[in-house]
Structures are given as C-alpha cells and as structure tokens.
DRENDO-1510 file (C-alpha; in Angstrom, 1 decimal, always signed):
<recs>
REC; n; res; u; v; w
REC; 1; UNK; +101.9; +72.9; +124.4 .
REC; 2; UNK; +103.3; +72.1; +120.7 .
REC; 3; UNK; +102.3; +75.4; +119.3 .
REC; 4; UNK; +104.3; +77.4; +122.3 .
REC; 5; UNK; +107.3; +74.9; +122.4 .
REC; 6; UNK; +106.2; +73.8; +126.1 .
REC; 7; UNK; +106.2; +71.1; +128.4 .
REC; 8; UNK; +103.5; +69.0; +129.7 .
REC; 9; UNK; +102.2; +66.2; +131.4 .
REC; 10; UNK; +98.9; +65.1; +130.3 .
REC; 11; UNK; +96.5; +62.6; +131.9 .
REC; 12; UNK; +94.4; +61.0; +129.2 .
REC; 13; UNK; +90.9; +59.6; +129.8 .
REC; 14; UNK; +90.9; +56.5; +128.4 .
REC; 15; UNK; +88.4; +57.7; +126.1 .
REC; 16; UNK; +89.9; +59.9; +124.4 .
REC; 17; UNK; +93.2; +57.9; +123.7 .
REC; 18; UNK; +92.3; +57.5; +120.0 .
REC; 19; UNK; +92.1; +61.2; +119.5 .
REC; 20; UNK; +95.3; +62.3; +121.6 .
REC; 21; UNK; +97.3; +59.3; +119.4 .
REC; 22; UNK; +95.8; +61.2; +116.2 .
REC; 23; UNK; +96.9; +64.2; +117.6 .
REC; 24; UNK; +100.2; +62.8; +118.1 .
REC; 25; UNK; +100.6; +61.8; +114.6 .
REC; 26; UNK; +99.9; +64.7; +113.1 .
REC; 27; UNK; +102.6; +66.5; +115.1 .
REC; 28; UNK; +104.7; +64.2; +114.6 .
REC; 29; UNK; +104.6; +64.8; +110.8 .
REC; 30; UNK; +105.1; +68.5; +111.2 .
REC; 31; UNK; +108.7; +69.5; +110.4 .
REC; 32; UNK; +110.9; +71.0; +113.2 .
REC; 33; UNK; +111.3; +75.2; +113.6 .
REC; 34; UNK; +113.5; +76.8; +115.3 .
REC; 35; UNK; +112.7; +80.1; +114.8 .
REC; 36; UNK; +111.8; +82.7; +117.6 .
REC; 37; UNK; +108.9; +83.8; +118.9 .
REC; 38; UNK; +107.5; +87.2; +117.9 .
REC; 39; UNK; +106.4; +89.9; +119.5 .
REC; 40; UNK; +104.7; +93.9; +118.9 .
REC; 41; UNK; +104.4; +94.2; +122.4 .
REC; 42; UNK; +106.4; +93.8; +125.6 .
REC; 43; UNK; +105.2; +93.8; +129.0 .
REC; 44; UNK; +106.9; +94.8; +131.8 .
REC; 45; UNK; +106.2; +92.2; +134.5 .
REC; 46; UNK; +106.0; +93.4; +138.1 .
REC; 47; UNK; +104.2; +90.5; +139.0 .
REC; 48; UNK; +100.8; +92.5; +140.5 .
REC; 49; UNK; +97.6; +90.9; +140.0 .
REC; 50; UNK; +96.0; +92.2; +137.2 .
REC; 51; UNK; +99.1; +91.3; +134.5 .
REC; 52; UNK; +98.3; +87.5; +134.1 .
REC; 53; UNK; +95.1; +88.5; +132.9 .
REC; 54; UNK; +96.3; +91.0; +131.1 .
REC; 55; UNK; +98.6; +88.8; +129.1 .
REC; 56; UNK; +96.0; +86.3; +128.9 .
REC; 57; UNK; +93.4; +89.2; +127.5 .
REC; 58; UNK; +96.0; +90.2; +124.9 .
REC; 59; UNK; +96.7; +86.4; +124.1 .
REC; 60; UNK; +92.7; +86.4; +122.9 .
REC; 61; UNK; +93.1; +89.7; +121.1 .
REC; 62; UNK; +96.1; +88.1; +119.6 .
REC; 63; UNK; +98.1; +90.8; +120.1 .
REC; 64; UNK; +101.8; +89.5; +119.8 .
REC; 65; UNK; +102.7; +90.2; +123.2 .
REC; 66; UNK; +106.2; +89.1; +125.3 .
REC; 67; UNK; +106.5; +89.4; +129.0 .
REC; 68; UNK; +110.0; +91.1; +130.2 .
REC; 69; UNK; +111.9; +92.4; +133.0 .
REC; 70; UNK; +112.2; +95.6; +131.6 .
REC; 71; UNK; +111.6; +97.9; +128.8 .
REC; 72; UNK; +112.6; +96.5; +125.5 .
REC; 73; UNK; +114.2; +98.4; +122.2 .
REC; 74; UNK; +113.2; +95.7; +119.7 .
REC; 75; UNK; +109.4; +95.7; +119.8 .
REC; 76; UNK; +107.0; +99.0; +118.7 .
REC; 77; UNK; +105.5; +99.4; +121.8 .
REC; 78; UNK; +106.5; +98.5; +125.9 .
REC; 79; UNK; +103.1; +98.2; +128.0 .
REC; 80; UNK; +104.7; +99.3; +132.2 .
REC; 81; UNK; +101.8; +99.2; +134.5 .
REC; 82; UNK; +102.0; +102.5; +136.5 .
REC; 83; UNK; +103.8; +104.7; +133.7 .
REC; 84; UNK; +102.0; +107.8; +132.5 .
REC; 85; UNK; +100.9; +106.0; +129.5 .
REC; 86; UNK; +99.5; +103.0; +131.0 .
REC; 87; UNK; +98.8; +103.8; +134.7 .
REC; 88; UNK; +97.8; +101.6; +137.1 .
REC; 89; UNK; +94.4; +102.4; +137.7 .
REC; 90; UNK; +93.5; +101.5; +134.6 .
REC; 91; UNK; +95.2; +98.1; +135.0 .
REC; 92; UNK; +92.0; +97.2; +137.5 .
REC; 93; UNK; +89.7; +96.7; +134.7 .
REC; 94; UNK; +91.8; +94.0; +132.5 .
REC; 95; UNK; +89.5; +94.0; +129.5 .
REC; 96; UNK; +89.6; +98.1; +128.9 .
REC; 97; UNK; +93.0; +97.7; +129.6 .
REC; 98; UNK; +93.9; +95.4; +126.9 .
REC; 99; UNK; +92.2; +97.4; +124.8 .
REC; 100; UNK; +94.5; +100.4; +125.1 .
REC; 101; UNK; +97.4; +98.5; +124.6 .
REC; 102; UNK; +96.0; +97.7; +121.1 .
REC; 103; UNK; +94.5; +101.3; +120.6 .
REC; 104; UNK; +98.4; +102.5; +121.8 .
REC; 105; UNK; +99.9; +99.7; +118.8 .
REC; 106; UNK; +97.5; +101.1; +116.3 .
REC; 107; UNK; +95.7; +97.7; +114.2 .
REC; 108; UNK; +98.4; +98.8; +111.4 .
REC; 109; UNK; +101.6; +98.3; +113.5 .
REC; 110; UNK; +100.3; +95.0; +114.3 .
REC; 111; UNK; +102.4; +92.5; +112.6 .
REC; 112; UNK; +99.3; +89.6; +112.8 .
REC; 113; UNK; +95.4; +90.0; +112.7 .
REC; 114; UNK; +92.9; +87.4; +111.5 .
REC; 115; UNK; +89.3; +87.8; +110.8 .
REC; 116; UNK; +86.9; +85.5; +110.5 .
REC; 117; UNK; +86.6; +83.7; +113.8 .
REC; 118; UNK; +86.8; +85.0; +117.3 .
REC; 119; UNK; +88.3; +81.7; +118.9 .
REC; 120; UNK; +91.2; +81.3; +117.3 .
REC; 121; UNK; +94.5; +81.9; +119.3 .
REC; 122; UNK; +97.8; +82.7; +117.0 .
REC; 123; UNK; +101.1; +82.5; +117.9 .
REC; 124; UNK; +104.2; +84.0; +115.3 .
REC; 125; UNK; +107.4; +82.3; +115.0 .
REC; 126; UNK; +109.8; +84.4; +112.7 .
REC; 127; UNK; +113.5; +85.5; +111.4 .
REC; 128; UNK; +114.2; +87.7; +108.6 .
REC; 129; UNK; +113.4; +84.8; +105.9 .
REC; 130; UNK; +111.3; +82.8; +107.1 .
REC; 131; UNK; +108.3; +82.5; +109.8 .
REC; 132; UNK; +105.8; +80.0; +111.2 .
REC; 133; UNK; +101.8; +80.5; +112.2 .
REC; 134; UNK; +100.0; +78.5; +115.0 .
REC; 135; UNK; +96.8; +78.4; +114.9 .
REC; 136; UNK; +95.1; +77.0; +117.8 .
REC; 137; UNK; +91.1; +76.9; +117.4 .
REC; 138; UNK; +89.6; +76.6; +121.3 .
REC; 139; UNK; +86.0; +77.2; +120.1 .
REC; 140; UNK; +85.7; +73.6; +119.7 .
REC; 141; UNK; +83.7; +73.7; +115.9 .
REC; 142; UNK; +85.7; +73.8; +112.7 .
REC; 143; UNK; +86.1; +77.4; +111.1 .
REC; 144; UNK; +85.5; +77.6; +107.4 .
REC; 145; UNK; +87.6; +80.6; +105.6 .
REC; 146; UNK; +89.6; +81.9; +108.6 .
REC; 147; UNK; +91.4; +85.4; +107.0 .
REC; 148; UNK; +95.1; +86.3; +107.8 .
REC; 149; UNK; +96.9; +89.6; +107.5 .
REC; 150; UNK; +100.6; +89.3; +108.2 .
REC; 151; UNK; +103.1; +92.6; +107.9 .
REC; 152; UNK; +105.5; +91.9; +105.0 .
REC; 153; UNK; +105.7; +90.5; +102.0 .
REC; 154; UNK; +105.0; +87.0; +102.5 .
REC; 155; UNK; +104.6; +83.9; +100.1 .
REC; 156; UNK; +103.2; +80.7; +101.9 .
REC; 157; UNK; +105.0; +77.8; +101.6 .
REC; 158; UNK; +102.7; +75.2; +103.4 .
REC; 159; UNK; +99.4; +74.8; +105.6 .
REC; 160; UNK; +98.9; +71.6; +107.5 .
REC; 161; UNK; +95.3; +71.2; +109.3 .
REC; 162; UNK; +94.8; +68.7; +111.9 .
REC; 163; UNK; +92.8; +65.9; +110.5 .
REC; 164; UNK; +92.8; +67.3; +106.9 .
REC; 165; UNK; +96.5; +67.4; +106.4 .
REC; 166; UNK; +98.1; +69.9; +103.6 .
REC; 167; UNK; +95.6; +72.4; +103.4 .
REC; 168; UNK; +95.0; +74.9; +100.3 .
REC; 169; UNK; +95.9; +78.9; +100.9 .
REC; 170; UNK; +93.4; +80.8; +99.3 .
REC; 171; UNK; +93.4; +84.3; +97.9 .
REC; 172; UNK; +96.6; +85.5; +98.8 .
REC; 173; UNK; +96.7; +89.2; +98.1 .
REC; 174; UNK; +99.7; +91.9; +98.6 .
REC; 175; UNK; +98.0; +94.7; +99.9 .
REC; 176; UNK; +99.7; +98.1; +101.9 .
REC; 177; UNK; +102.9; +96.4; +103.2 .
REC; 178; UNK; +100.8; +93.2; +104.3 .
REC; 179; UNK; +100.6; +89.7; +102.7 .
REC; 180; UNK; +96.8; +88.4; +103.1 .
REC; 181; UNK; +95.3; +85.3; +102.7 .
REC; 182; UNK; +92.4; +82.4; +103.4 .
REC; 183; UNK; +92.3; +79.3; +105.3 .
REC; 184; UNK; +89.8; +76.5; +104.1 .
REC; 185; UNK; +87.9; +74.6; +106.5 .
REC; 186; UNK; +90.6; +74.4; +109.9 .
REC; 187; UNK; +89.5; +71.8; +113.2 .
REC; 188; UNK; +91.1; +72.7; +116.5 .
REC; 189; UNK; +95.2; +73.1; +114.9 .
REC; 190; UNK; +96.7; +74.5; +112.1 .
REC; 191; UNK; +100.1; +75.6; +111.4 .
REC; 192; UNK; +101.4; +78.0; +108.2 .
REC; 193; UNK; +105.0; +78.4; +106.9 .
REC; 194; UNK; +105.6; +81.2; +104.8 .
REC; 195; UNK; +109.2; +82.6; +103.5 .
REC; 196; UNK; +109.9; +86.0; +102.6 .
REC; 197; UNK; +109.3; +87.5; +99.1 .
REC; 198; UNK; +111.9; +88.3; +97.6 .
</recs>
C-alpha cells in the first residue's frame, strides 16, 4: 500500500503487532515523494476477463505498465486487446500473453529490469530530475545482491532497507544509456532515490 500510494484497512493479528509497528516506523522515517508513477506500457482496459491477470502478470515481470481508457502518446508501447498486434485470442492464455508485450517493448526499451531474484516487485516513481524505486520483496527470505538496470544516467542518492536502514549501493556502472547497480542484503521493502546526472 506505501509503495503504490494506496489506501488500506488492515486487520492485525495480535501477533504480529510488533512487526506491523516496526513496519510503521520505518515508513514513517522515509521522506515524502511526490513524483509520478512511470510507465513503458499502457493498457487499454476494456474490462474483459483476461486483463487483471494480465496486469497482474506484467506487474511480476515488472514491466512498468499503466492501465488507460485509451491509447496513450507518452509511453513506447500501447497493449489494446483485440488489435492486429495483440489480438484477442492470444489474450486467453495470460502468461504467453504477457510475454508478447515484453517481446513487443524489446528488454532495451524497458526503462527498469533487475536481476538477481525472481520475487521482487518494482514500482518507478520519476520526473525529469529525480525518481524513486520500490522494492517490494513477496518471496518472504532476504535477497542478497539484488541487480538494477534503470534507462538514464542515474546517480543514487539514498537506499533505505526495512530493518537495516541506509543501505550501501554497490557497483554502480554507466553502461549503454543505463545506470546499473547492486543492492546488499534487502528483507521484504526497500526504496532507492536517485537524481539525474548531470
């Protein structure tokens, strides 16, 4: 809910009121953004079936992905079930379908890919100057040396780590239009700033 700027209502076991009230605190310590989400990809939503899991397929891939109400001009690539491109046959089998959205974007037009871990959802905040990574880790395990690509020319600013605070950026390289770098040991949250080089 933090990491997507959403509301919720939670009901906490008592249990687990410790953890949620760490949680809590380290959020609480995270300065504010305001900047907008991100996307490569819009999706046209025509509310059949098959596009929530679709969107939620794409959201695993973590392809940067934006649901709309019709065809946008600001993103490199609009996903409309039923068009020549994308056609709606395909759209019964979810997974193959996901997969030629992000055959369609190309892995270099994609503005975010990480390596290293399979269970880690990203969501991109960004302007022109600045930009914001969440990184939410559902696998339940910590991930040791998580790899991010990002399009542009990048320099992080700060990583904070649920339960290890400020946490070191590692290796950061400049390599074919794409800022890279390392994440040390992560838990199940992680956020990156990063302003643009100038």
């Amino acid at each position: 809910a933090f990491a997507y700027g959403a509301d919720a209502v939670l009901a906490i076991d008592p249990a687990d009121l410790e953890s949620f009230g760490k949680m809590r605190t380290f959020l609480s310590s995270v300065p504010d953004s305001s900047l907008p989400p991100f996307a490569d990809v819009a999706v046209v939503d025509d509310a059949s079936p098959p596009v929530g899991e679709i969107l939620n397929l794409m959201a695993r891939r973590n392809l940067l992905w934006r649901a709309v109400p019709k065809e946008a001009p600001d993103v490199a690539l609009n996903v409309r079930i039923g068009s020549k491109e994308f056609p709606r046959k395909e759209a019964q089998n979810p997974e193959t379908f996901a997969l030629s959205v992000r055959r369609r974007l190309t892995d270099e037009k994609r503005s975010l890919r990480l390596y290293g871990s399979e269970v880690v959802l990203a969501r991109l905040v960004r302007d022109a100057g600045h930009a914001r990574l969440h990184l939410v880790n559902y696998g339940g395990r910590m991930i040791d040396g998580l790899r991010v690509r990002l399009l542009g020319s990048w320099v992080p600013s700060e990583a904070l780590a649920y339960g290890q605070g400020r946490v070191a950026v590692e290796d950061l390289l400049s390599v074919e239009g794409a800022t890279e770098f390392s994440l040390g040991l992560i838990g199940p949250y992680a956020i990156v700033d990063l302003t643009a080089a100038k």
